[in-house]
N, C-alpha and C positions, 0 to 999 in steps of 0.2 A: 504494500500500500504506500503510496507516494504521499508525503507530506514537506509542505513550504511553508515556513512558519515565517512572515517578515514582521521588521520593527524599527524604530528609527526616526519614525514621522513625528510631527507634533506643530507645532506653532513655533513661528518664529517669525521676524521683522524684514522687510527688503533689504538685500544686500547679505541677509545672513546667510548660514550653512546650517546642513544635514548630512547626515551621512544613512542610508536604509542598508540594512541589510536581510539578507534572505536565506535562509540555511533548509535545507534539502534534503529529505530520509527517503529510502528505497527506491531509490533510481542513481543508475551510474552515471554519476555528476561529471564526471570528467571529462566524460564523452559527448557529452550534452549541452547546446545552443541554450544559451541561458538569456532572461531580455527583463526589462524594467517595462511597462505600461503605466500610461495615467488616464486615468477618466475625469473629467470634471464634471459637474451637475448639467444636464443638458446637453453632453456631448459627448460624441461615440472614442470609445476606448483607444488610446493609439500609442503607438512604441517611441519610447525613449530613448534606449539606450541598449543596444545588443551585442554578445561577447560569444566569439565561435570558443570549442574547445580546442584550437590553436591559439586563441588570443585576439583575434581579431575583433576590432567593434567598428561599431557603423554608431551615428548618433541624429539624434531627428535635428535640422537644420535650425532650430530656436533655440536648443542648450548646449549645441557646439561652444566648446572654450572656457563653459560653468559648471560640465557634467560631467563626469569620469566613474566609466563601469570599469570592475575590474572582479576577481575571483578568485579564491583559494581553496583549490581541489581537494587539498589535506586537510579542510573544515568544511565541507560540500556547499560551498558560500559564495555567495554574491556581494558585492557591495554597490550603491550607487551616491557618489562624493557628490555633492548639490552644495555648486559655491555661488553666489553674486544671486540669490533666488529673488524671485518675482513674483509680486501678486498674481498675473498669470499663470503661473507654477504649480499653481493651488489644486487642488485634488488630488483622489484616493491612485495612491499607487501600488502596482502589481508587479509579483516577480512572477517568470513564465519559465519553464525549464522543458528542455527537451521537444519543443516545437521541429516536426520534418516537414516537409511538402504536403505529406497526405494526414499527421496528425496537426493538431492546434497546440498540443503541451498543455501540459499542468500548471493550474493556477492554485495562487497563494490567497488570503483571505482578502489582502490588500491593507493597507497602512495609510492614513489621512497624512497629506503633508498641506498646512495652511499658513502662506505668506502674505501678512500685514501689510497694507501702506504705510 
C-alpha cells in the first residue's frame, strides 16, 4: 500500500520561505518520477515542480528561480524549497510519485501553503 505523507505548508508573508516535504512508503522511490502540484480555490490542479529518478527537473514557468525540487532516495523524500513566495502561490499542495504515461501516480493528502500580502 502506497502512502505520501506531506508537511511543510503553513502561513507565511510575501517574500518568505517554505520548504514541503513529502516522504513515501511502499513504492520504489528511487525509480520513480516524483512532482509537487498546486490547486488553488477555483482552479484546476497543475505541476510545479518535477524531478526524474536521474535528477532531472522541469519547473512551471512562474516559480522558475524561487523553486527548487530536489530528493533523497535514502529517506524516500521529496523536498520542494519555496523562496521569494507570492500571494499567488497560495494553495493546497501535492506531492505525486510515480506518474508513467499510462498511470497518473499517487497522490499525497496535500498540504495548505498560504502567502500574505
Amino acid at each position: 500500500q502506497v502512502q505520501l505523507v506531506e508537511s511543510g505548508g503553513g502561513l507565511v508573508q510575501a517574500g518568505g520561505s517554505l520548504r514541503l516535504s513529502c516522504v513515501a512508503s511502499g513504492i520504489i522511490f528511487r525509480f520513480s518520477i516524483v512532482g509537487w502540484y498546486r490547486q488553488a480555490p477555483g482552479k484546476q490542479r497543475e505541476l510545479v515542480a518535477r524531478i526524474t529518478s536521474g535528477g532531472s527537473t522541469n519547473y512551471k514557468d512562474s516559480v522558475k528561480g524561487r523553486f527548487t525540487i530536489s530528493r533523497d532516495n535514502a529517506k524516500n523524500t521529496v523536498y520542494l524549497q519555496m523562496n521569494s513566495l507570492k500571494p499567488e502561490d497560495t494553495a493546497v499542495y501535492y506531492c505525486n510519485v510515480g506518474a508513467t504515461i499510462t498511470f497518473t501516480g499517487y497522490w499525497g493528502q496535500g498540504t495548505q501553503v498560504t502567502v500574505s500580502s
